[in-house]
KOLZAKE-551192 format. One record per residue: x, y, z of N, C-alpha, C, O in turn; residue in three letters. Coordinates in Angstrom, 3 decimals, padded with zeros to 6 digits. Example, Ala and Ser with C-alpha at 12.3 -4.5 7.8 and 13.67 -1.06 7.14 Angstrom:
       n_u       n_v       n_w      ca_u      ca_v      ca_w       c_u       c_v       c_w       o_u       o_v       o_w    r
   013.190  -005.690   007.800   012.300  -004.500   007.800   013.200  -003.300   007.800   014.236  -003.319   008.465  Ala
   012.850  -002.250   007.080   013.670  -001.060   007.140   012.900   000.030   007.870   013.409   001.138   008.039  Ser
This chain:
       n_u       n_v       n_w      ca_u      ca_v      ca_w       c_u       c_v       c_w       o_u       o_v       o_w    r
   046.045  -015.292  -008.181   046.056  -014.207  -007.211   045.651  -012.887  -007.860   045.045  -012.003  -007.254  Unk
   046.018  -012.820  -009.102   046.098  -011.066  -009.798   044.672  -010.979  -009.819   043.991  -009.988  -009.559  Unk
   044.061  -012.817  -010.363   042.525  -012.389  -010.875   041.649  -012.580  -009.545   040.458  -012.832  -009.730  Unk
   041.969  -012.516  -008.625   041.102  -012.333  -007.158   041.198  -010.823  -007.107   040.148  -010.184  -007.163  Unk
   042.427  -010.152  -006.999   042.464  -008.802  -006.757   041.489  -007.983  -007.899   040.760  -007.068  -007.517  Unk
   041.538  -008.367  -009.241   040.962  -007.842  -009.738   039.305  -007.843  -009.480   038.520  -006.902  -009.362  Unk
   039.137  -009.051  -009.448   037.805  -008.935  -009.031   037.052  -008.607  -007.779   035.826  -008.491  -007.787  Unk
   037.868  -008.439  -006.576   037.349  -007.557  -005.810   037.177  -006.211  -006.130   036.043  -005.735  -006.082  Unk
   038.271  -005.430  -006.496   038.362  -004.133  -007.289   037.393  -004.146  -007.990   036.571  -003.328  -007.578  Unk
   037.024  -004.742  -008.974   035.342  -004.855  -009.707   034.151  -004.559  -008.405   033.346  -003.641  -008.245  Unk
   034.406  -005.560  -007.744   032.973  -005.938  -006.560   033.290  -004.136  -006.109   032.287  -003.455  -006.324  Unk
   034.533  -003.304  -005.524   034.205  -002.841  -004.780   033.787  -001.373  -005.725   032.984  -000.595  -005.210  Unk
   034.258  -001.110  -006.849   033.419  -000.538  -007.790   032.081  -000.434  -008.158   031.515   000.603  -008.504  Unk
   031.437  -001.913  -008.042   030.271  -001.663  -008.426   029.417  -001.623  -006.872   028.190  -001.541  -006.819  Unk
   030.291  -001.695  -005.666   029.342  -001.480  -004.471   029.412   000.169  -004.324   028.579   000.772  -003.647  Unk
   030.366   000.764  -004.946   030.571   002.113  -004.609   029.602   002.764  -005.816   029.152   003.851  -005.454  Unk
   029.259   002.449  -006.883   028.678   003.226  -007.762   027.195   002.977  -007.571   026.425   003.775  -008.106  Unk
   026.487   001.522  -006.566   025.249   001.767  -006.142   025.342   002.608  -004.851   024.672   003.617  -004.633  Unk
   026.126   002.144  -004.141   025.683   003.337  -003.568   025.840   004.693  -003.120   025.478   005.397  -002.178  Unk
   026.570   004.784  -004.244   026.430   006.477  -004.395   025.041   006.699  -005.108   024.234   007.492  -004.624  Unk
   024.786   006.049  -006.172   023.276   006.415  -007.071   022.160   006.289  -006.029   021.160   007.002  -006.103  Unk
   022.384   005.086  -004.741   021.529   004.861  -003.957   021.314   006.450  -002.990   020.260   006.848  -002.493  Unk
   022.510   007.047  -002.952   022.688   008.429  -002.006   021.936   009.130  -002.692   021.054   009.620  -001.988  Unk
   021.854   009.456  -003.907   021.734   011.211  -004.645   020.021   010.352  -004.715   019.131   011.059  -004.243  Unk
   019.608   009.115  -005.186   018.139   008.868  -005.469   017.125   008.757  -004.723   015.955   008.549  -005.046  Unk
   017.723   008.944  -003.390   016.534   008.333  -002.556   015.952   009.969  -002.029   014.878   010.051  -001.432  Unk
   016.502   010.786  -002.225   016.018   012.442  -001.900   016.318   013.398  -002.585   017.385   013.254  -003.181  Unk
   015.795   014.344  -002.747   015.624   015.480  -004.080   016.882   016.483  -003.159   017.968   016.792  -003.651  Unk
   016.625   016.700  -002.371   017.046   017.872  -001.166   016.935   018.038   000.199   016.664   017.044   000.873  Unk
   017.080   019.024   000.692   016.849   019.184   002.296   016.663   020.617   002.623   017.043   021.662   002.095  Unk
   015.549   020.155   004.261   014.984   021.665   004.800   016.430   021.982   005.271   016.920   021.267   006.145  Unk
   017.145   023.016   004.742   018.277   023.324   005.417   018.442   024.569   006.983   019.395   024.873   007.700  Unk
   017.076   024.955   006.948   016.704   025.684   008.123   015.214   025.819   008.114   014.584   025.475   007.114  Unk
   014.747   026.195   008.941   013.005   026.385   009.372   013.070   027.119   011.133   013.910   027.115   012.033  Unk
   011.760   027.661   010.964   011.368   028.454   011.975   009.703   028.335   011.646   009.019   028.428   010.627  Unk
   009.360   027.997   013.518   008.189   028.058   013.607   007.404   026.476   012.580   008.011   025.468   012.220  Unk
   006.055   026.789   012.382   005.801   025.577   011.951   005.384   025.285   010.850   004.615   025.898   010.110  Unk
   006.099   023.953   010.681   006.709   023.614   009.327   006.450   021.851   008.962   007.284   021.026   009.338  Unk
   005.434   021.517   008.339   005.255   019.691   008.590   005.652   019.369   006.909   005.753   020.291   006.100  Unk
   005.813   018.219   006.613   006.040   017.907   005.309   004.923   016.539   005.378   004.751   015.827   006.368  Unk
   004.085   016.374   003.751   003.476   015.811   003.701   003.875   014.919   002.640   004.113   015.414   001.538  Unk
   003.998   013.500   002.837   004.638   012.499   001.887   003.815   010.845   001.969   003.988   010.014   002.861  Unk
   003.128   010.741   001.052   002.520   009.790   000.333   000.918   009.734   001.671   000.366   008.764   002.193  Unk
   000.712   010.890   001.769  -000.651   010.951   002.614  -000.120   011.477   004.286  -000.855   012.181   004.979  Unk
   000.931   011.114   004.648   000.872   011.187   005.735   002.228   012.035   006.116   003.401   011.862   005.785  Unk
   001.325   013.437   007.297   001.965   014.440   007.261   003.194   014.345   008.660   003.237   013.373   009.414  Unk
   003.821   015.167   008.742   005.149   015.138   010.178   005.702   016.420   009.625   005.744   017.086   008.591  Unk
   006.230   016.399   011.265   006.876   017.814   011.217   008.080   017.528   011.083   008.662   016.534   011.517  Unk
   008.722   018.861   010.146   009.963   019.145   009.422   010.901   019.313   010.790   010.779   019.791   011.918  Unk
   011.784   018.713   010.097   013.069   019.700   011.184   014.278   019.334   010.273   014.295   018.376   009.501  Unk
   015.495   020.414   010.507   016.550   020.752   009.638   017.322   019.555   009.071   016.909   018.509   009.572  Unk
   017.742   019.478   008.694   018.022   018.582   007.717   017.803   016.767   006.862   018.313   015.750   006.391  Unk
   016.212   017.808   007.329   015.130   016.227   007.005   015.530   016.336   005.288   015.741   017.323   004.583  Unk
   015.528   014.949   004.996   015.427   014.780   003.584   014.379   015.161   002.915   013.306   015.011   003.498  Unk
   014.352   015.796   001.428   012.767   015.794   001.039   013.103   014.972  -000.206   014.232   014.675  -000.597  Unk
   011.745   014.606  -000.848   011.717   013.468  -001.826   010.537   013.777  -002.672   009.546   014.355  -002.227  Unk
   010.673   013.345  -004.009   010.007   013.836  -004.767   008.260   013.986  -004.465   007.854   012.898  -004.055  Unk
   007.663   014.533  -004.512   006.146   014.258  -004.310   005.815   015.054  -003.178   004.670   015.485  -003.035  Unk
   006.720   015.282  -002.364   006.674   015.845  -001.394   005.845   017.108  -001.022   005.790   017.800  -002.039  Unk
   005.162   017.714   000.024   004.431   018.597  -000.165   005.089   019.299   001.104   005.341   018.433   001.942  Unk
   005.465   020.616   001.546   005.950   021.217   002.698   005.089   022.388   003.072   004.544   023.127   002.253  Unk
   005.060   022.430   003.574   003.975   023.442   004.267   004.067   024.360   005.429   003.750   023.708   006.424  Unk
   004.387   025.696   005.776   004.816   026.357   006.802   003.020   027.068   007.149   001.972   027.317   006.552  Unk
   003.747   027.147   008.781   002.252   027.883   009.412   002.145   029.179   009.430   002.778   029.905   008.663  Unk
   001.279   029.623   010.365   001.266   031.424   010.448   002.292   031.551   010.947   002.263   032.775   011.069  Unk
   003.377   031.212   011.421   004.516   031.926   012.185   005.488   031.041   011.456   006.628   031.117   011.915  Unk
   005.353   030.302   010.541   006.701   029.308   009.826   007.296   029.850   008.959   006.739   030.782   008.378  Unk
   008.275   029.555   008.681   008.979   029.709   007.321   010.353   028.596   007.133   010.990   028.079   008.051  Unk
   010.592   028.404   005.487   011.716   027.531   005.702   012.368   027.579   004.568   011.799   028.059   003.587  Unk
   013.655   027.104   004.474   014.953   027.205   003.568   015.135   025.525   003.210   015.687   024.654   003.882  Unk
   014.406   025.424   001.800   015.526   024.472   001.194   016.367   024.471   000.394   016.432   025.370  -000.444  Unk
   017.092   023.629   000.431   018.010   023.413  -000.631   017.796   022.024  -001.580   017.566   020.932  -001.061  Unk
   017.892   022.200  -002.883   017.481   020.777  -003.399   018.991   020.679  -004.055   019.768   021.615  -004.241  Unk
   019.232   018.977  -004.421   020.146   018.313  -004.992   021.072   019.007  -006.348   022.229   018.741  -006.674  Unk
   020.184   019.900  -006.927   021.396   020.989  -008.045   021.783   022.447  -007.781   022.223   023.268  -008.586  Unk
   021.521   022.589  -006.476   021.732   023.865  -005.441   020.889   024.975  -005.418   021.223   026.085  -005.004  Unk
   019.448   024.579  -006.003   018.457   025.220  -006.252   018.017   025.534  -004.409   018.087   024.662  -003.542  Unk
   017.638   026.784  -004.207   017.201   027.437  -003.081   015.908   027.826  -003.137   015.680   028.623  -004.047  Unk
   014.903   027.498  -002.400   013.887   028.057  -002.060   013.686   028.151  -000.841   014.105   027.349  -000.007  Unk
   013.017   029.150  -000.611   012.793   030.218   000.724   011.524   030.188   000.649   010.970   030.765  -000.287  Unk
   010.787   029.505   001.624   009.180   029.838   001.696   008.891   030.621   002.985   009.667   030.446   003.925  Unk
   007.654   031.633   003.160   006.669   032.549   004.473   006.323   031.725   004.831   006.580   030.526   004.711  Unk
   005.541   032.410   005.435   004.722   031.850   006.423   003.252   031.609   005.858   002.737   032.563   005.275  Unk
   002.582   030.516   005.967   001.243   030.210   005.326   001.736   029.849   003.908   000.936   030.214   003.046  Unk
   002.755   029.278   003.470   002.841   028.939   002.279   003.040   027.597   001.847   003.902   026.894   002.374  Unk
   002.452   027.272   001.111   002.128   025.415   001.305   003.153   025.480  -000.827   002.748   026.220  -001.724  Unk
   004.270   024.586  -000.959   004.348   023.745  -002.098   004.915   022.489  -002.226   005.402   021.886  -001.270  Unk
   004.875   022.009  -003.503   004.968   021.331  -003.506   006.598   020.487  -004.552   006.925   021.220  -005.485  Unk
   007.288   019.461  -004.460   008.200   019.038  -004.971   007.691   018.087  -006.213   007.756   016.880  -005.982  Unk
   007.421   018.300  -006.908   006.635   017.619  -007.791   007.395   016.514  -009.033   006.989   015.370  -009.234  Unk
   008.377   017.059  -009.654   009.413   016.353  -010.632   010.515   016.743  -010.160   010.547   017.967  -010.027  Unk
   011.418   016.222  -009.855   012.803   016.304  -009.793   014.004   015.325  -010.575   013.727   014.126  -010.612  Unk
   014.745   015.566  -010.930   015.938   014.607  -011.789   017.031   015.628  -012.028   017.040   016.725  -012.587  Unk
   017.962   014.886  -011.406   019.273   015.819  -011.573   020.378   014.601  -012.081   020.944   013.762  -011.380  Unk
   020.444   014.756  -013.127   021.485   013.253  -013.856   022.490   014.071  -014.712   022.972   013.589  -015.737  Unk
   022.735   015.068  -014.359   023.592   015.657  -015.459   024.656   014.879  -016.481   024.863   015.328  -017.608  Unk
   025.101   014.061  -016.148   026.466   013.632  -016.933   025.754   012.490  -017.700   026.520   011.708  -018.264  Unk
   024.518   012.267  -017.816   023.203   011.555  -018.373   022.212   012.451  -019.184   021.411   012.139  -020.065  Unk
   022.514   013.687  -018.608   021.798   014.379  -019.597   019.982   015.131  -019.309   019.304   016.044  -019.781  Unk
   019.840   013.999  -018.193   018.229   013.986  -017.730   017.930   014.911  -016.352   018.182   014.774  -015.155  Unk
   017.360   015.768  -017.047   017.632   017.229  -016.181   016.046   017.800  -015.915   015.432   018.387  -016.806  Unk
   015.589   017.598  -014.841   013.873   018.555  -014.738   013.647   018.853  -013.435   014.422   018.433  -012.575  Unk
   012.894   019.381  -013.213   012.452   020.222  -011.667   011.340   021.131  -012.003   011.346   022.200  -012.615  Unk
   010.134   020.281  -011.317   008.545   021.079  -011.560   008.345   021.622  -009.947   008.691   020.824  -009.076  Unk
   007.953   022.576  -009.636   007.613   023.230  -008.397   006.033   023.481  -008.779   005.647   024.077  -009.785  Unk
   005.162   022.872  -007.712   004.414   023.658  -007.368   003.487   024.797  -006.000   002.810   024.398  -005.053  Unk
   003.786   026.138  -006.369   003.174   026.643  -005.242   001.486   026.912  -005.491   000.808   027.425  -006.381  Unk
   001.191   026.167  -003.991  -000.422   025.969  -004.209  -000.486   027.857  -003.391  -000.899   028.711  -004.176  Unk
  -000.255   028.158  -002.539  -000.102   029.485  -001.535   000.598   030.113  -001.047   001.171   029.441  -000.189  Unk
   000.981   031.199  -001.066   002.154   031.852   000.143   002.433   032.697  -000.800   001.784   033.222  -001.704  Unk
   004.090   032.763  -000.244   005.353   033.701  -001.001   006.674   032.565  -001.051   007.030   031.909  -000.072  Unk
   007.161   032.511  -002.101   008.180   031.433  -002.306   009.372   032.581  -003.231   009.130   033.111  -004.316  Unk
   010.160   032.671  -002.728   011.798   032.643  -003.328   012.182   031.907  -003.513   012.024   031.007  -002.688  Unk
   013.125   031.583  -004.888   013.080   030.776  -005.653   014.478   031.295  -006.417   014.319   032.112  -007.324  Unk
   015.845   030.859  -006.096   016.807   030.929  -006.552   017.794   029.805  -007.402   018.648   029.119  -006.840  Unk
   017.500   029.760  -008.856   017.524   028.297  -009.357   019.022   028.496  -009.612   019.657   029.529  -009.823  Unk
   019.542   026.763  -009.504   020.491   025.901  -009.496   020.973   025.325  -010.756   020.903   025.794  -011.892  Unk
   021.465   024.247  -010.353   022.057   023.666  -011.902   021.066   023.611  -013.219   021.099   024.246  -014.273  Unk
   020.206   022.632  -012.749   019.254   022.499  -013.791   018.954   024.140  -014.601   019.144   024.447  -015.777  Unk
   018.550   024.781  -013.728   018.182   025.932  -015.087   019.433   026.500  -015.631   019.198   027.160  -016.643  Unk
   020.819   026.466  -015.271   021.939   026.761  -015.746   022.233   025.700  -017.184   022.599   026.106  -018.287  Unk
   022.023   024.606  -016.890   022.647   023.213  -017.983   020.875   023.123  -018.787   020.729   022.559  -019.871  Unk
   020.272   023.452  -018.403   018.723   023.566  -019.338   017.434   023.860  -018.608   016.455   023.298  -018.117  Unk
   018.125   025.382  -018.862   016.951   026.331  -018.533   014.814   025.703  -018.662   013.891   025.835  -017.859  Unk
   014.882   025.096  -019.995   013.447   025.006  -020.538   013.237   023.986  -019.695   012.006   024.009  -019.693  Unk
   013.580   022.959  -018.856   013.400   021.868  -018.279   012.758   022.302  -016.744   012.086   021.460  -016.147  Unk
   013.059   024.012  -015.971   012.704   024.147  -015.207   011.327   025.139  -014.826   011.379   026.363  -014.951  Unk
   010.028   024.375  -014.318   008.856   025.334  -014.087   008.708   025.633  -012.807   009.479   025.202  -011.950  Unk
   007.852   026.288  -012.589   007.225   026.523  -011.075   005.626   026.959  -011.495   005.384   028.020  -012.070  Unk
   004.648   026.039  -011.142   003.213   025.900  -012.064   002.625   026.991  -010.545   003.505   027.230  -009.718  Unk
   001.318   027.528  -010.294   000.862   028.187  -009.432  -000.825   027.992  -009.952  -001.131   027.951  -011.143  Unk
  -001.379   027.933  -009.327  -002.942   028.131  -009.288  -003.478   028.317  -010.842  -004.275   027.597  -011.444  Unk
  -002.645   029.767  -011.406  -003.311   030.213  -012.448  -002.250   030.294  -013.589  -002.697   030.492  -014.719  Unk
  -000.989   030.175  -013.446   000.159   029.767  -014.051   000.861   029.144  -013.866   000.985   028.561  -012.789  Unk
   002.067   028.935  -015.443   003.367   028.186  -014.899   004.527   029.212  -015.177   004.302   030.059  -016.042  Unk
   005.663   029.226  -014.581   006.589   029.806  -014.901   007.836   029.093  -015.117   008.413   028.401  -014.278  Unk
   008.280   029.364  -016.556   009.849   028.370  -016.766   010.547   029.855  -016.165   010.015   030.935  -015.911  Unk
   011.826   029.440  -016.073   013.307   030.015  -014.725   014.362   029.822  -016.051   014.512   028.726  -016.590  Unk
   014.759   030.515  -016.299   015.893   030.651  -017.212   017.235   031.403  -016.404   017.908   032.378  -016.737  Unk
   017.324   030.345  -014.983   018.422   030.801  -014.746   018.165   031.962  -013.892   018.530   033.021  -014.403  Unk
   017.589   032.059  -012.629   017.258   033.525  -012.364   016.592   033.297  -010.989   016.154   032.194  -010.660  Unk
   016.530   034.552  -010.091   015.943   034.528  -008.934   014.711   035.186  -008.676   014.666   036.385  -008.401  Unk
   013.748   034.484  -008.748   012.370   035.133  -008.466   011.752   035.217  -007.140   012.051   034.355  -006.315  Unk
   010.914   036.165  -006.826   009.833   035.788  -005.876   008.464   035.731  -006.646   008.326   036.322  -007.717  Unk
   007.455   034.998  -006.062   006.157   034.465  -006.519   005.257   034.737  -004.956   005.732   034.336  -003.893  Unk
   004.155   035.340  -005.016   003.178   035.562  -004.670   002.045   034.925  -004.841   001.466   035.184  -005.896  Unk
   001.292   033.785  -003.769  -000.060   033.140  -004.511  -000.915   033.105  -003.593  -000.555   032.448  -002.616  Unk
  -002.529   033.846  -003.500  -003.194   034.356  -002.817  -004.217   033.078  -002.642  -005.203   033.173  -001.910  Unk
């Protein structure tokens, strides 16, 4: 009897630790608000955003002349994009208690605010935001970026 109990307690351990890893892996973050228009583009094929769509790595989001939108990604990193501003989710990994920590942004256009989260707190050098003609590492800090 003890070794049945135990081994469910095992089973229900290891159903709880996939799927929690299954929760945090399958999406980087979320549009946590938007206005106006706003589509996300993922593995070729584009759809429109609405609030608390998942986003996932690779991801490309894109607001119109009258859009703008608020995400939030998985280490409480905030970005705020205008209107006409297209980027992109490019690397993401948030494994802290593993150690494996990165987040690449790229803005192809617009105006992006950019208020970084865990990752640049637990390792700053791990976080960029690349743009047309640069990259910028975030040491922990709130920027705006401009890309014409």
């Amino acid at each position: 009897m003890r070794s049945i109990i135990i081994e469910l307690l095992i089973t229900a351990l290891v159903l709880t630790a996939t799927l929690s890893y299954g929760a945090t892996a399958d999406h980087v973050g979320i549009v946590k608000a938007m206005a106006g228009e706003v589509v996300i583009t993922r593995n070729d094929h584009t759809m429109k955003a609405a609030p608390n769509m998942k986003l996932r790595e690779g991801d490309i989001v894109q607001t119109g002349p009258d859009g703008k939108a608020g995400l939030i990604l998985e280490d409480d990193t905030v970005i705020s994009m205008g209107f006409n501003t297209r980027i992109a989710i490019k690397s993401f990994l948030f494994q802290p208690n593993d150690k494996k920590l990165s987040l690449i942004a790229r803005i192809f256009q617009g105006t992006v605010s950019f208020v970084s989260g865990q990752i640049a707190r637990l390792a700053p050098h791990l976080v960029h935001i690349e743009t047309p003609t640069a990259t910028v590492g975030l040491r922990g800090t709130h920027v705006l970026i401009q890309v014409d």
